[in-house]
ZADO-1210 file (C-alpha; in nm, 4 decimals, padded with zeros to 6 digits):
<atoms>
<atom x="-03.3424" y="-02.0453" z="-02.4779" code="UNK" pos="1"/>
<atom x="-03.1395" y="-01.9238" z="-02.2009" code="UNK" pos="2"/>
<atom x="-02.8616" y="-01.6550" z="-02.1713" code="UNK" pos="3"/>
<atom x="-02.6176" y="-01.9498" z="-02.1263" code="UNK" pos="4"/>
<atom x="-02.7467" y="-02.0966" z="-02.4997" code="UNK" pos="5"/>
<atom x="-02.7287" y="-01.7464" z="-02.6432" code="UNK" pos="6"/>
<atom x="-02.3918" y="-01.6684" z="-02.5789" code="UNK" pos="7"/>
<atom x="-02.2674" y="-02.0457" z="-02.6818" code="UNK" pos="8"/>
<atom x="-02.4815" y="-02.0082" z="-03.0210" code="UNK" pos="9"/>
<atom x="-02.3108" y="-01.6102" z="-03.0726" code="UNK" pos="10"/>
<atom x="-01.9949" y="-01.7132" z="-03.0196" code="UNK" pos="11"/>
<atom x="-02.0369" y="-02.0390" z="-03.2928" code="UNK" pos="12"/>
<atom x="-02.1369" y="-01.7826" z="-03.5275" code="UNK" pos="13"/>
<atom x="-01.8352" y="-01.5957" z="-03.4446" code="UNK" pos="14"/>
<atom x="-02.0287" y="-01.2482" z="-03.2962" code="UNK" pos="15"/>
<atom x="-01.8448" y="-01.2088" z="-02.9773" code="UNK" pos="16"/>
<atom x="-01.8845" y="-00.8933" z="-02.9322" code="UNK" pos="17"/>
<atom x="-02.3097" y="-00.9803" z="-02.8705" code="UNK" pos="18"/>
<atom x="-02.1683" y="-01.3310" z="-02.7036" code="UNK" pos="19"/>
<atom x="-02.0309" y="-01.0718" z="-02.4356" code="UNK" pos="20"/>
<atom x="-02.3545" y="-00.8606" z="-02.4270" code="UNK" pos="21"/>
<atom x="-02.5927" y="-01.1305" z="-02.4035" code="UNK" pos="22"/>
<atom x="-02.3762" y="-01.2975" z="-02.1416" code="UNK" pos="23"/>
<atom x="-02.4058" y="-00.9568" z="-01.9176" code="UNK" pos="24"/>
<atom x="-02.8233" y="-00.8850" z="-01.9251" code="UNK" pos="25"/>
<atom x="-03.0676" y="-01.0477" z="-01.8658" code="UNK" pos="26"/>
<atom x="-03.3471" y="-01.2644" z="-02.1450" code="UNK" pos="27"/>
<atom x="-03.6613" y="-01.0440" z="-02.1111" code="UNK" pos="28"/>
<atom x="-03.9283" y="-01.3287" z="-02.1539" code="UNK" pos="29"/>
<atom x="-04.1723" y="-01.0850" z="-02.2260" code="UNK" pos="30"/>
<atom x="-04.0180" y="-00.9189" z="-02.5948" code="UNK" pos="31"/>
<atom x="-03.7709" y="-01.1415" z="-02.7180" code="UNK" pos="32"/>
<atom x="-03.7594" y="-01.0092" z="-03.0579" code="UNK" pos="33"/>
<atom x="-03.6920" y="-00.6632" z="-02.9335" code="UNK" pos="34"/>
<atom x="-03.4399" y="-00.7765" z="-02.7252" code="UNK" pos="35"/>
<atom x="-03.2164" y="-00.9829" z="-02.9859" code="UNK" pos="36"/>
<atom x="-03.3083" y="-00.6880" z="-03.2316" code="UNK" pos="37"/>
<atom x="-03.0475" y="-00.4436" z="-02.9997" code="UNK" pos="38"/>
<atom x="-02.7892" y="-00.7442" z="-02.9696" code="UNK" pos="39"/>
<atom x="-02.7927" y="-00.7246" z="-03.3256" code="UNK" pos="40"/>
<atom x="-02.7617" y="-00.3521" z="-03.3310" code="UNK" pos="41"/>
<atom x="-02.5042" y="-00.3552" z="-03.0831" code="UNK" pos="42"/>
<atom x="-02.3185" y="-00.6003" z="-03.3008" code="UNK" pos="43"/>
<atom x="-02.3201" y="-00.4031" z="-03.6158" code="UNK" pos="44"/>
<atom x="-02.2025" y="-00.0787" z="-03.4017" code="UNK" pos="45"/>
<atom x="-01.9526" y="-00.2603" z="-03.2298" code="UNK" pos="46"/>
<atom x="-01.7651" y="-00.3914" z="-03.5911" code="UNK" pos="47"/>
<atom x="-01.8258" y="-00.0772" z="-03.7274" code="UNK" pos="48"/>
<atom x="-01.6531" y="00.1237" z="-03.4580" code="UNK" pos="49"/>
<atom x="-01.3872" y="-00.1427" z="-03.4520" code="UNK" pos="50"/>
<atom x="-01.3464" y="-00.1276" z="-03.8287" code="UNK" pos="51"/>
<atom x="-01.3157" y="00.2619" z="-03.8445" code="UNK" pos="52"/>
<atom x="-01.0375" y="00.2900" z="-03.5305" code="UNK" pos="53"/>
<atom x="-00.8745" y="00.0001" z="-03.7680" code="UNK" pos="54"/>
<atom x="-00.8487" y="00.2067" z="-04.0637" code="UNK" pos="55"/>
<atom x="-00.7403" y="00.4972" z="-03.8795" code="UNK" pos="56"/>
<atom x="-00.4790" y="00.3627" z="-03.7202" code="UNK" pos="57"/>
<atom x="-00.3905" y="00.2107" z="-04.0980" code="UNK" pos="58"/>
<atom x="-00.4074" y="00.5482" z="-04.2911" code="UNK" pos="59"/>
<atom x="-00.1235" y="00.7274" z="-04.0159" code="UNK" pos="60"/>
<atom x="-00.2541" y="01.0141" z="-04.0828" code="UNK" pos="61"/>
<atom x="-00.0137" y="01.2799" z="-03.8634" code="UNK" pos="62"/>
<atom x="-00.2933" y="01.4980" z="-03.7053" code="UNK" pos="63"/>
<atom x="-00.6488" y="01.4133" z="-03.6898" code="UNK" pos="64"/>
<atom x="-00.8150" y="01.6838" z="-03.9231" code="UNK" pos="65"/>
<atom x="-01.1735" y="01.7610" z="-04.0029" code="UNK" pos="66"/>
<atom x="-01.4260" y="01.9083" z="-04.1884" code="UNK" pos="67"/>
<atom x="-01.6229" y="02.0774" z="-03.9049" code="UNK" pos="68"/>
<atom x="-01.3210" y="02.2703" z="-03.8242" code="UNK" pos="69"/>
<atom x="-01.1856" y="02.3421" z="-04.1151" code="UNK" pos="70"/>
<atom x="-01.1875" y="02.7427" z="-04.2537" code="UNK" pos="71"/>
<atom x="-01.3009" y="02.7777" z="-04.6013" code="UNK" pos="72"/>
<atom x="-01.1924" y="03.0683" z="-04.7599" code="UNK" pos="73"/>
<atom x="-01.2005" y="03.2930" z="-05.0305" code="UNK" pos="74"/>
<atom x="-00.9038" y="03.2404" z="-05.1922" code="UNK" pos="75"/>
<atom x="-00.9871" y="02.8681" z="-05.2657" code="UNK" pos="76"/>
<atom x="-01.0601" y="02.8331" z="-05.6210" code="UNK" pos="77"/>
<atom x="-01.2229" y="02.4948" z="-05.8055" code="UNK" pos="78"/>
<atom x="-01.1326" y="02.4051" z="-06.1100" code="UNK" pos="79"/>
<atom x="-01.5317" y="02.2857" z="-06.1892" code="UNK" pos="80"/>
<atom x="-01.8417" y="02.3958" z="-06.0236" code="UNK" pos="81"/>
<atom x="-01.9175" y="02.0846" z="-05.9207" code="UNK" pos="82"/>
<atom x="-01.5673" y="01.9883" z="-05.7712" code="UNK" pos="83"/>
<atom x="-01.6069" y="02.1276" z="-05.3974" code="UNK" pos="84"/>
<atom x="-01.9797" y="01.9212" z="-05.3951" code="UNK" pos="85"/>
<atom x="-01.8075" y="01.6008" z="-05.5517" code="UNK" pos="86"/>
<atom x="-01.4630" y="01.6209" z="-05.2818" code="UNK" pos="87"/>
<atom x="-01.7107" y="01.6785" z="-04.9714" code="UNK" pos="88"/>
<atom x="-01.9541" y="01.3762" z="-05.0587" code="UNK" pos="89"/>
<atom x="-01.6655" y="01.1713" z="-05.1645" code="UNK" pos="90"/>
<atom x="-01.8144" y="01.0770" z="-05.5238" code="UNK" pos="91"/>
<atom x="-01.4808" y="01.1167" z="-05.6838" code="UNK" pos="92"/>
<atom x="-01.3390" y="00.8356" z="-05.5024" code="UNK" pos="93"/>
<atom x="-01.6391" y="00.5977" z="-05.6582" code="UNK" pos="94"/>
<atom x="-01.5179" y="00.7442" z="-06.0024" code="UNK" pos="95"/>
<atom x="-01.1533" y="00.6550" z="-05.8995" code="UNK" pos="96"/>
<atom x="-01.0847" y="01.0582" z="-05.9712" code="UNK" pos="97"/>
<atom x="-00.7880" y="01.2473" z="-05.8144" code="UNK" pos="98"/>
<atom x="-00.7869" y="01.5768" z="-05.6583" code="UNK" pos="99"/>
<atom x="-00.4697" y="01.7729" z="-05.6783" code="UNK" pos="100"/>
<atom x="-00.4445" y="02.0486" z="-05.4456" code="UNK" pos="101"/>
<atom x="-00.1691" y="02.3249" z="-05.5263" code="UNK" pos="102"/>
<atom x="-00.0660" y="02.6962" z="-05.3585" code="UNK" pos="103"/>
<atom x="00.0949" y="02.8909" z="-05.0701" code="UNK" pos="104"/>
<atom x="00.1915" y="02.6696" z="-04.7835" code="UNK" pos="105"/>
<atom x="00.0151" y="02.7459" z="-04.4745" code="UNK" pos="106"/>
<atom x="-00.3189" y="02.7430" z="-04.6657" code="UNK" pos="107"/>
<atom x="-00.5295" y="02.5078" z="-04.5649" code="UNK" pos="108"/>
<atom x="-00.3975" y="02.1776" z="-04.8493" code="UNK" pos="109"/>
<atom x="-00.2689" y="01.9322" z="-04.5855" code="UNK" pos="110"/>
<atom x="-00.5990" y="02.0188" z="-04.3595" code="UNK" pos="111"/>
<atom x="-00.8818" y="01.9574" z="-04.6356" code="UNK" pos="112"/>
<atom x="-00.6578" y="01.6544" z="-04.7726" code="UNK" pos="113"/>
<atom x="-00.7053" y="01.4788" z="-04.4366" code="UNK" pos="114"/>
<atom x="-01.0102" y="01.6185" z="-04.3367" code="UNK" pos="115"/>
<atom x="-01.1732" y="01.4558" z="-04.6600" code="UNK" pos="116"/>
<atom x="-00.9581" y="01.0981" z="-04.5601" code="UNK" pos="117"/>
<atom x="-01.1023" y="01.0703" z="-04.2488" code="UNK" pos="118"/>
<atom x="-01.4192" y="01.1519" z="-04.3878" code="UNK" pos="119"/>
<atom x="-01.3777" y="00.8381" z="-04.6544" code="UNK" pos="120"/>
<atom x="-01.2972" y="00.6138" z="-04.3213" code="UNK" pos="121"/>
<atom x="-01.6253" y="00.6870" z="-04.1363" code="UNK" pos="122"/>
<atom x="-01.7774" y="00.5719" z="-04.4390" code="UNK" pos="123"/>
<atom x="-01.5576" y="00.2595" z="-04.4783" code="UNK" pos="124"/>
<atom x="-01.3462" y="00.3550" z="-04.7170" code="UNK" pos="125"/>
<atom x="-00.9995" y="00.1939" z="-04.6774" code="UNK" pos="126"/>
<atom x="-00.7252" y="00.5063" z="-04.6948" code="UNK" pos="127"/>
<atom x="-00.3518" y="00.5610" z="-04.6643" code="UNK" pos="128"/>
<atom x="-00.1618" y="00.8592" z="-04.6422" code="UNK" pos="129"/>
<atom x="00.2272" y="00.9415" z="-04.6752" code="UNK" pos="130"/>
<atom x="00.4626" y="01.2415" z="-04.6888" code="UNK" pos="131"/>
<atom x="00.5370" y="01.2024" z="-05.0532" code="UNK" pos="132"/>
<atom x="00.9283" y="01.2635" z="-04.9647" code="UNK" pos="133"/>
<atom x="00.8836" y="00.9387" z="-04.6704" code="UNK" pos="134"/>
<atom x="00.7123" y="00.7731" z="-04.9832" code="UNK" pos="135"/>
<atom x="00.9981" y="00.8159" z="-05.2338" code="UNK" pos="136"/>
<atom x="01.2627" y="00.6924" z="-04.9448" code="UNK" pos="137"/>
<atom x="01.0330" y="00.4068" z="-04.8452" code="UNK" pos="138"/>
<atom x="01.0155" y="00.3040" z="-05.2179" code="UNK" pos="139"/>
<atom x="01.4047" y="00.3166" z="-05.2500" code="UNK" pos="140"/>
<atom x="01.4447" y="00.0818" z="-04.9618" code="UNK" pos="141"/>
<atom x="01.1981" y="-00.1961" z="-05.0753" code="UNK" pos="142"/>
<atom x="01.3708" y="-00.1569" z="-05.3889" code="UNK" pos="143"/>
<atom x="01.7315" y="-00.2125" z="-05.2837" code="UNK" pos="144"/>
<atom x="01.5619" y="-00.5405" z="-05.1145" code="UNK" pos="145"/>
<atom x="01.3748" y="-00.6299" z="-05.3260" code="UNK" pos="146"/>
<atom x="01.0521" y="-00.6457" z="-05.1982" code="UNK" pos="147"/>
<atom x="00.9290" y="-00.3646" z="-05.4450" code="UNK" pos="148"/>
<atom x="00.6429" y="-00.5847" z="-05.5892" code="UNK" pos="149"/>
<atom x="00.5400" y="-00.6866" z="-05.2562" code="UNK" pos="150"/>
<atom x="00.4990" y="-00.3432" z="-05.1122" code="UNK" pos="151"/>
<atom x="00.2995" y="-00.2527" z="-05.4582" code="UNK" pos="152"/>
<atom x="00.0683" y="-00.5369" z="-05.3701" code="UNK" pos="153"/>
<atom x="00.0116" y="-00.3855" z="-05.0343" code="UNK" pos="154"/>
<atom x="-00.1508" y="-00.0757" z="-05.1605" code="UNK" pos="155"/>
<atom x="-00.4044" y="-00.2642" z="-05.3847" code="UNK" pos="156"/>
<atom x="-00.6403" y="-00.2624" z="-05.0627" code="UNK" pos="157"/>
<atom x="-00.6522" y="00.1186" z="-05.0521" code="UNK" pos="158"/>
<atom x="-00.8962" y="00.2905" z="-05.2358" code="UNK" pos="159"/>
<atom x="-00.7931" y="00.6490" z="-05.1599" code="UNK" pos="160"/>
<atom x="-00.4107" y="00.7501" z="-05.1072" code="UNK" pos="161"/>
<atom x="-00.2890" y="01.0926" z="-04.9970" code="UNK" pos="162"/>
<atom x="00.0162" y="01.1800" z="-05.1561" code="UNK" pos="163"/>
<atom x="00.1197" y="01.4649" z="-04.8928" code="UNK" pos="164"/>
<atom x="00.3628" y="01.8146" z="-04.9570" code="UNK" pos="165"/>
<atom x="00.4793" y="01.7047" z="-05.3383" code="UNK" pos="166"/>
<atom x="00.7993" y="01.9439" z="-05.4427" code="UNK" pos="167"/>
<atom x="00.9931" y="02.0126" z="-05.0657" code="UNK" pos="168"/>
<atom x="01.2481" y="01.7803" z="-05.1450" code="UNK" pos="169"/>
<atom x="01.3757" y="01.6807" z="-05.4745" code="UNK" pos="170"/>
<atom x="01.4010" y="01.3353" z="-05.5228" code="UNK" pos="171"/>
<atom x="01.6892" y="01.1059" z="-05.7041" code="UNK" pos="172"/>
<atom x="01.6449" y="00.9477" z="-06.0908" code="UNK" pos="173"/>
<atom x="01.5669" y="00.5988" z="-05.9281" code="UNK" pos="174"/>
<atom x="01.3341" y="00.7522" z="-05.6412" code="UNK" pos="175"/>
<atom x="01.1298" y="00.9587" z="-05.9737" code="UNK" pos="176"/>
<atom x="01.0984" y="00.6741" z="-06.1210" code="UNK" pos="177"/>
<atom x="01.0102" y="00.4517" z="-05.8552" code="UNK" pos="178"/>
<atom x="00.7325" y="00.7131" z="-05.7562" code="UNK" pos="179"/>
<atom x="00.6306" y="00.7134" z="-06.1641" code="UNK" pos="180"/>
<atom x="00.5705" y="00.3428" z="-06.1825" code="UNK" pos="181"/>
<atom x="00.3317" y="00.3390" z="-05.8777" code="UNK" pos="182"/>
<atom x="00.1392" y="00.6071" z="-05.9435" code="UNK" pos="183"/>
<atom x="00.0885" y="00.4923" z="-06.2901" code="UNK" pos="184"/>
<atom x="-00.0144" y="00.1647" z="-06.1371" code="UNK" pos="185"/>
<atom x="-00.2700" y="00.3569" z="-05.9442" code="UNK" pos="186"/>
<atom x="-00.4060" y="00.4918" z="-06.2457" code="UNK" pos="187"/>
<atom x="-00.8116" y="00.4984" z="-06.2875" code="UNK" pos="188"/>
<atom x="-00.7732" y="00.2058" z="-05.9948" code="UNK" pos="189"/>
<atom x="-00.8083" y="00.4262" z="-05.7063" code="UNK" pos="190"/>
<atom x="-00.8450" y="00.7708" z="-05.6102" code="UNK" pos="191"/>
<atom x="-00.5156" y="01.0089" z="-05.4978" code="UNK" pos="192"/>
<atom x="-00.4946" y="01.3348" z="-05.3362" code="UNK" pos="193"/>
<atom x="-00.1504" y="01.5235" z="-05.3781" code="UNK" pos="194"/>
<atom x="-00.0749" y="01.8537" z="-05.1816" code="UNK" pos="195"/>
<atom x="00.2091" y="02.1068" z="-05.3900" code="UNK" pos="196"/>
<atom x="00.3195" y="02.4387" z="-05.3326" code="UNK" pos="197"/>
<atom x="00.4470" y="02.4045" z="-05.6755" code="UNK" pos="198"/>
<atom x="00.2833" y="02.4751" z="-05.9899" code="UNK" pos="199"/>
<atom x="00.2386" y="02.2092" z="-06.2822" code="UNK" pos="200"/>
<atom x="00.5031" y="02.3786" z="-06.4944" code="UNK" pos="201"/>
<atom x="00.7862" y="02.3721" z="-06.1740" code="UNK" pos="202"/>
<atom x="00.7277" y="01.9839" z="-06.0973" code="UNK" pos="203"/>
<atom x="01.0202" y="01.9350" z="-06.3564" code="UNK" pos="204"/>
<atom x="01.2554" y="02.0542" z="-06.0635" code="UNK" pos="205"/>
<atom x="01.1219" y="01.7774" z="-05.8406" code="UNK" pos="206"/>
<atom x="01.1771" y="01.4949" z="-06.0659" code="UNK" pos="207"/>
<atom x="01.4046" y="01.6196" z="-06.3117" code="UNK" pos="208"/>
<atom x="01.3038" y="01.4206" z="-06.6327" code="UNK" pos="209"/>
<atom x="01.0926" y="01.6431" z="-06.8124" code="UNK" pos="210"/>
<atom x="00.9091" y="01.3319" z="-07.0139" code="UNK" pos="211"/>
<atom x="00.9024" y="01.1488" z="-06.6885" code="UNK" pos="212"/>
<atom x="00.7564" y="01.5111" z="-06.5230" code="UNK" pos="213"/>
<atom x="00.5120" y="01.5443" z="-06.8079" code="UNK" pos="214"/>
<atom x="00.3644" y="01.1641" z="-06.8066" code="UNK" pos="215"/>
<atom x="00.2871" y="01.1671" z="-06.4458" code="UNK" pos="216"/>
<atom x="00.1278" y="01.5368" z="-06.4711" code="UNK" pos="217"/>
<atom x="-00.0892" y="01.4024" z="-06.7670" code="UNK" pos="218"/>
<atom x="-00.1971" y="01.1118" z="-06.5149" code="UNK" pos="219"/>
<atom x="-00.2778" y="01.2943" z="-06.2369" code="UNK" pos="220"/>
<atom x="-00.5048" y="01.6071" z="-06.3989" code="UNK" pos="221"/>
<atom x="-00.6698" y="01.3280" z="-06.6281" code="UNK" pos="222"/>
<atom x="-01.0787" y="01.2794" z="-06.4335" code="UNK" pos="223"/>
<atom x="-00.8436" y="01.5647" z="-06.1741" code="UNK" pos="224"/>
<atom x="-01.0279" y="01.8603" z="-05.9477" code="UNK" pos="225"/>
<atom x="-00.7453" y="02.0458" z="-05.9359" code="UNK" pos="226"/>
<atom x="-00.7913" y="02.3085" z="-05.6713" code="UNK" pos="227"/>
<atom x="-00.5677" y="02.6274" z="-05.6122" code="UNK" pos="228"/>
<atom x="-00.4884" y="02.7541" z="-05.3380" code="UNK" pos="229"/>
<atom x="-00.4066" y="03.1246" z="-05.2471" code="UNK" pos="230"/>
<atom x="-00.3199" y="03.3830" z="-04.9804" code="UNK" pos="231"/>
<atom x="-00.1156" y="03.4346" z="-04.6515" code="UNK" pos="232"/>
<atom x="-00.0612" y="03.1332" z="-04.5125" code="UNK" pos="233"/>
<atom x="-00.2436" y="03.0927" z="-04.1568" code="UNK" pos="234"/>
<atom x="00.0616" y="02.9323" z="-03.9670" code="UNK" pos="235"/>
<atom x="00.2894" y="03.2919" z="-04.0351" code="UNK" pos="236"/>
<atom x="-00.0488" y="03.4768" z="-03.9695" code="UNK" pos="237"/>
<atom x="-00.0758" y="03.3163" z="-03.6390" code="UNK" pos="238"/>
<atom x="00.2720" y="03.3190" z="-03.5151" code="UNK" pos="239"/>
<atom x="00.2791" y="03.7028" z="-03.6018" code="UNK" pos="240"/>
<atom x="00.0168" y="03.7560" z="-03.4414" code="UNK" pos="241"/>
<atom x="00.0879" y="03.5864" z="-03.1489" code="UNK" pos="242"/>
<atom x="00.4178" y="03.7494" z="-03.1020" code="UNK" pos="243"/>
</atoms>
C-alpha cells in the first residue's frame, strides 16, 4: 500500500486528521506496524485535543482557572473528610453529587469552582458554567418566547454545571421560580457547583418564597459537600497592599 492508498482509505473511514499525516511522511517499508501504530496515536491525540478546546469554548468559563495555581488555605473548611479527596478526583460528578461552596467574597469560591470544571474537561467531561444572575435573566427571556423547554433540553448534555456568585442580585417571583424548576430538573441527573457569600438561612432574601427557598436548599445539600469558606478576602488584601 502506498501513501496515496493510505490517505484515500483514512479519509473513507472518516480520520482526517491521520489522512493529513499520512499524506505528509513518508511509508517506512521496513516497520509498517510501528508506523500506522503513531498515525493511530496521532489520531486519538488529535480528537482529544480537539474535543477538550470544544468543551472549553462550550463551558464560557470567564477566566481560565486551575488547580496548580490555586492557594489552599486554612480557613477552608469541608463538611466530610473525604469531600476535598472526592472534589479534586472528580468522583462526585460520577455520583451526580453537588458541591456548594459558601463565605467571604474574595476567598478563593469562584477559583476552585472553575479550577475543578476545567479539570472535569481534560477528562471529557462535558461542563457549563453561568453567573447565576445571567442565568435567571437568560431563563426569563426563553420564557417570554417560549422556547423555555428547548433551552432545558439543551442542558441535558452537561454533566457538571457551575452555578456562579448565588445571592448578589435578588431575583423576581417568575425568575425564582424559573431557576427552581431547572435545578429541580437537574436533580440526582447531574452534578452542580454553586458559589454564595450567603448563608443557607439568608437565601430567603434572594428568592423571596420561603417554601420555594427551603425546597431548593433541601435539593442542593441532599449527596452536597458543602464547603465554607472564611477570611480576608485576597482581592482587598492585594489592592491594599499594592497601594
Amino acid at each position: 500500500m502506498n501513501n496515496q492508498e493510505l490517505v484515500k482509505v483514512c479519509k473513507e473511514l472518516r480520520l482526517s486528521n491521520m489522512a493529513n499525516i499520512a499524506r505528509l511522511t513518508q511509508f517506512p517499508e521496513d516497520d509498517k506496524s510501528a508506523w500506522l501504530l503513531s498515525l493511530l496515536k496521532k489520531e486519538i491525540e488529535v480528537r482529544y485535543e480537539k474535543k477538550i478546546n470544544r468543551l472549553y469554548k462550550q463551558a464560557k468559563f470567564p477566566k481560565r482557572k486551575t488547580l496548580s495555581d490555586y492557594i489552599w488555605h486554612d480557613q477552608i473548611n469541608f463538611s466530610t473528610p473525604n469531600s476535598k479527596q472526592q472534589l479534586l478526583d472528580l468522583s462526585f460528578i460520577e455520583k451526580n453529587e453537588n458541591a456548594v461552596f459558601v463565605g467571604t467574597p474574595g476567598t478563593g469560591k469562584t477559583h476552585l469552582a472553575t479550577a475543578l470544571g476545567i479539570k472535569a474537561i481534560e477528562n471529557s467531561i462535558n461542563v457549563k458554567f453561568w453567573r447565576v444572575a445571567e442565568l435567571v435573566d437568560q431563563l426569563e427571556k426563553e420564557w417570554k418566547s417560549l422556547s423555555i423547554e428547548r433551552f432545558k433540553k439543551k442542558c441535558h448534555k452537561y454533566q457538571l454545571i457551575i452555578l456562579d456568585e448565588m445571592g448578589y442580585v435578588p431575583f423576581s417571583k417568575t425568575g425564582s421560580e424559573l431557576l427552581f424548576q431547572l435545578i429541580s430538573n437537574w436533580y440526582e441527573t447531574k452534578s452542580i457547583i454553586i458559589t454564595s457569600n450567603l448563608e443557607f438561612s439568608q437565601w430567603n432574601k434572594v428568592f423571596i418564597d420561603l417554601r420555594l427557598t427551603t425546597a431548593l436548599v433541601d435539593r442542593l445539600i441532599h449527596h452536597a459537600h458543602i464547603v465554607s469558606f472564611t477570611g480576608e478576602s485576597y482581592r482587598l488584601k492585594n489592592a491594599l497592599s499594592s497601594n
